[in-house]
N, C-alpha and C positions, 0 to 999 in steps of 0.2 A: 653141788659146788658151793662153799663157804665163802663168808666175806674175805678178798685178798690178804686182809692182815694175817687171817690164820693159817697162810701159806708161805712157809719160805720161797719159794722159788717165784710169786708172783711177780716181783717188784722191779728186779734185771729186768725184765722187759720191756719198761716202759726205759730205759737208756739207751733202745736198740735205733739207729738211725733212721727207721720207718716210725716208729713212735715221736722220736724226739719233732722231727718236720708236723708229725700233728699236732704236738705237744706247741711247737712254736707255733700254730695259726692259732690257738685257741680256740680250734672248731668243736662245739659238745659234739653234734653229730658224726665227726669222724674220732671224735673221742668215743662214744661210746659203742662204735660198729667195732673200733677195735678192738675195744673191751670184752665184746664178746662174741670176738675169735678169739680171743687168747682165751678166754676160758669156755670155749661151745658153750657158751646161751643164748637158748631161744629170747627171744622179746620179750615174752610173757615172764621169765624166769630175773629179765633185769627190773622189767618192771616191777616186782615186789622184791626186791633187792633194794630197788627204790622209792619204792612206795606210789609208784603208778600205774596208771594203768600200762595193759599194751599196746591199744589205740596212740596214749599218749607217748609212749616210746615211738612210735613207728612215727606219729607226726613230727616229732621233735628229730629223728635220724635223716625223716627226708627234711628236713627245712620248714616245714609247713608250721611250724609252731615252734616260738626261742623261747628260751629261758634265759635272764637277766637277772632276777634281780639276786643279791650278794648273799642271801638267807638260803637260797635255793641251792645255789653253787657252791656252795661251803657244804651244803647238804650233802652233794653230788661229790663233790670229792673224798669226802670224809667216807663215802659208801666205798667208793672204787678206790680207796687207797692211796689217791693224790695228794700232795699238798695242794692246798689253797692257791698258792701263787701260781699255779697251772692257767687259772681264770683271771690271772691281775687281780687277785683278793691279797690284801697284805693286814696286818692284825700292829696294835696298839703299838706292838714294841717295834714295827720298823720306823716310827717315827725317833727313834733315838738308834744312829749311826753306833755309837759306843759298846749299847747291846746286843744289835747286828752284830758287831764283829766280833764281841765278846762270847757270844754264843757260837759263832761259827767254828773261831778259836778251838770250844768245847767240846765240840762235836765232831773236827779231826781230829783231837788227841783221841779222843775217846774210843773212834773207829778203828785208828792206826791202832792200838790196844787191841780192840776183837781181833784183827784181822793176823796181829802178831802173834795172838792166843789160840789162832784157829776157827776162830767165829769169824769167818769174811761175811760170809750171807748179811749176816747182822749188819754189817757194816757199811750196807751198799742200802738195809733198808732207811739207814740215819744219813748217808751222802749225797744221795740223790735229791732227796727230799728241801735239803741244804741249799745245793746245786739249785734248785730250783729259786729258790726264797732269794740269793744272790741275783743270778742274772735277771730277774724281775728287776732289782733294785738296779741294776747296771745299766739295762732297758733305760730308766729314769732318770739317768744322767749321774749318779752318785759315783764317780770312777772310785771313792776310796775303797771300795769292795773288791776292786779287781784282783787284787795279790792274790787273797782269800780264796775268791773264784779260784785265780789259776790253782791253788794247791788243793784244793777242793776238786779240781777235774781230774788231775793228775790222780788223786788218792782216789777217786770211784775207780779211775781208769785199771791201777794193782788192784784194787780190790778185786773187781771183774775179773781181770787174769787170773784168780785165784779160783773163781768158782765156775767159771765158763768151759763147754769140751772145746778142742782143738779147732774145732769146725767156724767155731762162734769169735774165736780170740781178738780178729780183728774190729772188733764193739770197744774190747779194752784198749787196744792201740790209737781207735779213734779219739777217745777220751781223755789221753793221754795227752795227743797230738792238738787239744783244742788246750789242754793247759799250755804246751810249746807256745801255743798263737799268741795267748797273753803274756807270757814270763818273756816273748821277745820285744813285743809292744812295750812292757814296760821299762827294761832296758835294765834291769836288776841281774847283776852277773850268779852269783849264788840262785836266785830262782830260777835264770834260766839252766843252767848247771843240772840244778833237780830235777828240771823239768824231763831235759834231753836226757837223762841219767834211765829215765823210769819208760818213757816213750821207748829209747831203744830199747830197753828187755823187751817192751810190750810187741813194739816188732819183730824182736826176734823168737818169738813165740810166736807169733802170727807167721813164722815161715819167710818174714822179708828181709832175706839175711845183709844184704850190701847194705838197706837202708839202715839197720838196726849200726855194721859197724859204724857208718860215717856220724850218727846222732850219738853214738857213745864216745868217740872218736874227740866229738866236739867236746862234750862235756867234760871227759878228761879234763883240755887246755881248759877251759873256763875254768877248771876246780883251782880254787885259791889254798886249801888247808890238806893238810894226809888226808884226815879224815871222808873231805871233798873226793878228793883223787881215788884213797881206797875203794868207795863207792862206784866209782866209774871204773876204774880199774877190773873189777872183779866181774861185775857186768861185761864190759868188754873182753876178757879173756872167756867168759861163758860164749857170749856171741859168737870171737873168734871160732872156736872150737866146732862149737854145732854147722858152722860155713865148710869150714876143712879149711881156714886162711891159718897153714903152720906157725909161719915167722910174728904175726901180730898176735896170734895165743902166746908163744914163746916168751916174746916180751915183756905182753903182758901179767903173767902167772910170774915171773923175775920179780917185776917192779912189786908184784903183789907182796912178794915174800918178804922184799926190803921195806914194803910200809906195815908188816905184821911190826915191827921196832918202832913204829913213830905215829901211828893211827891206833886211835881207840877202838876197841873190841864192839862189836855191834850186834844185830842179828844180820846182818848180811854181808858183814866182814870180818872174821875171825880165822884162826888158822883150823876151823872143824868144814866151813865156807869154800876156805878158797883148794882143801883137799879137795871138797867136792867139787869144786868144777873144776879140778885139773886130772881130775880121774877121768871124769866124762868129758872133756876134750879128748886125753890120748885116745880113750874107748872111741872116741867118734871116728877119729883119724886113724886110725889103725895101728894107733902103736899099742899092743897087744899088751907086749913085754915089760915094755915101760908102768903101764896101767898095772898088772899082776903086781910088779917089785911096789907098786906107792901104797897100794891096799893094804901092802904088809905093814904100813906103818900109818892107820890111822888112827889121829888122835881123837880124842871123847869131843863128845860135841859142846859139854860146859853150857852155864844157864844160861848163854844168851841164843842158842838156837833157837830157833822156832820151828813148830812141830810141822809146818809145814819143809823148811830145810830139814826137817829127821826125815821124814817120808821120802826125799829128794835124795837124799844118800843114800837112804836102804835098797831103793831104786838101783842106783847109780853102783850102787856094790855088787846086786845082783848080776847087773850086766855084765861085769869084770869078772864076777863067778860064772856065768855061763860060758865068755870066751876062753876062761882058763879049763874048762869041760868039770867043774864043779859042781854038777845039778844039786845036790841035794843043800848043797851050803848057802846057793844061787835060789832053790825053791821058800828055802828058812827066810831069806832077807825080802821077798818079792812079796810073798802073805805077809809080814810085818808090812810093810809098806800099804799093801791093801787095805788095810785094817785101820790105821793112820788118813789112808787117802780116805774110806768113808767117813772116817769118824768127824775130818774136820770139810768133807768135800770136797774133793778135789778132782774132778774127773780127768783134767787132761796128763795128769799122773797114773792115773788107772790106765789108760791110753796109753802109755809111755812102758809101763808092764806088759801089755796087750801084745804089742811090739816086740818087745824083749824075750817075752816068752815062750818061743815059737817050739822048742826043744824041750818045754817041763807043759804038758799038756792041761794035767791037772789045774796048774797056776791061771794060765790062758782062759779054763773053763771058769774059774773062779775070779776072775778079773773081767770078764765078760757079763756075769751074773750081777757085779757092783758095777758096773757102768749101766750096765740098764736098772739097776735100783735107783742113781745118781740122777740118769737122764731123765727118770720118772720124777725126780723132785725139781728138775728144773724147770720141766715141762707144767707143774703143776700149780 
């Protein structure tokens, strides 16, 4: 087993709500028992990871011996892949507020970038790490970091959704829901808006479908511009849909159409978007019929998709080909999608084929084969 850096899949981990509660006492010893369960190491194997002994591991995990001083624990983190701020270690430049926020700034555009390109993974190894260096400084009374924070949790929280299986999704909804706490603390309509905007997918991914409409529900009203509104909009008719709530998808997919005319084209709102999730509403709900006639007309997906909405459509196409008894048209769009889902990671897409593909065998076997490739990388 390599040092964490040279692992994609090591780093989610430590956002899981068993880590983060260790993470918040800042115990080494349950930090590093945890360390290695996640990755099966014996003692012996952390210790020269670390450069100690295993005596001195084993003293250090029962209590019998601390480590203090800031040389050490900068040591220790930089080994296990933590940032510093995990020990209350802060470095030269949090003494200027400007640069903090500057750099924070840098670092969600940056991820929002991976994560829109396909590279979520990456994205969660730059937010976390963030996330951490903030609520240190929050910890010490510095409230002006808070905004930050909150769009900072929100964004680990999508990110997670992106690269998490179905099983796990509620990690990202958590994180989601810790950005809600501060965008309502701070009473900023627009962040709270995003906040609620992003939380509800994330619950409705997570399967918690009433809660997902009422947080999308909200952020609608709070949206001040199309743009706002299109946002919520399209989310909430996805929600609707996947519920089987007819009349609130109904509406919703309407209002959507009238703001393709007055909102700007996005990666998560265009008219290649909102076919997709009005495809996979009727599919969900059974309107069969309806679903077959829209397929007949869909438009190109244009540069602002994101490859992760390409994979979500070829999906969402299959399905409408398998209810219309299409197999071979339905088998063509599902291997695209595969191929898509691993390339950028996405397993609860893979999952979503799995599902779908119960009548083209072949697809099933080969969708089964890329989720335990996937889960092998998350696991790792």
């Amino acid at each position: 087993m390599g040092r964490p850096n040279a692992h994609g899949g090591i780093r989610w981990h430590w956002t899981t709500p068993r880590a983060q509660d260790i993470l918040r006492r800042r115990s080494l010893p349950e930090i590093l028992v945890f360390y290695r369960q996640l990755n099966q190491l014996p003692q012996e194997e952390l210790g020269a990871l670390l450069g100690y002994s295993t005596s001195y591991i084993s003293r250090v995990e029962t209590g019998s011996r601390t480590i203090t001083g800031i040389g050490a624990l900068r040591h220790i983190a930089e080994c296990l892949g933590l940032p510093p701020h995990v020990f209350g270690i802060t470095d030269e430049a949090d003494g200027d507020h400007r640069a903090v926020i500057q750099f924070g700034e840098s670092v969600l555009r940056l991820a929002d970038i991976a994560r829109q390109a396909g590279h979520a993974a990456a994205a969660v190894d730059e937010l976390w790490p963030l996330i951490a260096r903030l609520e240190a400084r929050a910890a010490d009374g510095h409230t002006d970091v808070l905004r930050l924070l909150a769009r900072a949790r929100v964004g680990l929280g999508v990110t997670l959704g992106h690269v998490l299986p179905e099983e796990r999704l509620a990690t990202a909804a958590l994180w989601t829901g810790k950005g809600v706490a501060i965008a309502r603390r701070l009473d900023e309509r627009p962040l709270h808006a995003h906040a609620l905007r992003h939380h509800g997918n994330e619950l409705r991914k997570a399967g918690l479908h009433h809660a997902a409409l009422e947080r999308l529900g909200r952020a609608r009203d709070l949206s001040r511009t199309p743009d706002e509104r299109a946002a919520a909009v399209i989310l909430l008719a996805r929600a609707a849909g996947t519920a089987g709530a007819a009349k609130a998808f109904d509406e919703a997919v309407a209002e959507g159409r009238i703001l393709l005319d007055t909102a700007g084209v996005t990666p998560l709102f265009s008219e290649f978007t909102l076919h997709e999730v009005e495809l996979r509403g009727l599919a969900a709900m059974g309107r069969t019929q309806q679903a077959v006639d829209l397929l007949e007309r869909s438009p190109a997906p244009g540069l602002q998709a994101s490859p992760q909405w390409r994979v979500i459509s070829a999906i969402t196409a299959g399905e409408v080909l398998v209810r219309r008894g299409d197999r071979g048209a339905a088998g063509e769009q599902m291997r695209s999608a595969l191929r898509g889902a691993e390339l950028h990671r996405l397993p609860h897409q893979v999952q979503r084929v799995i599902r779908a593909s119960g009548s083209l065998p072949d697809v099933r076997e080969q969708a089964q084969h890329t989720l335990a490739r996937l889960r092998a990388d998350i696991a790792a």
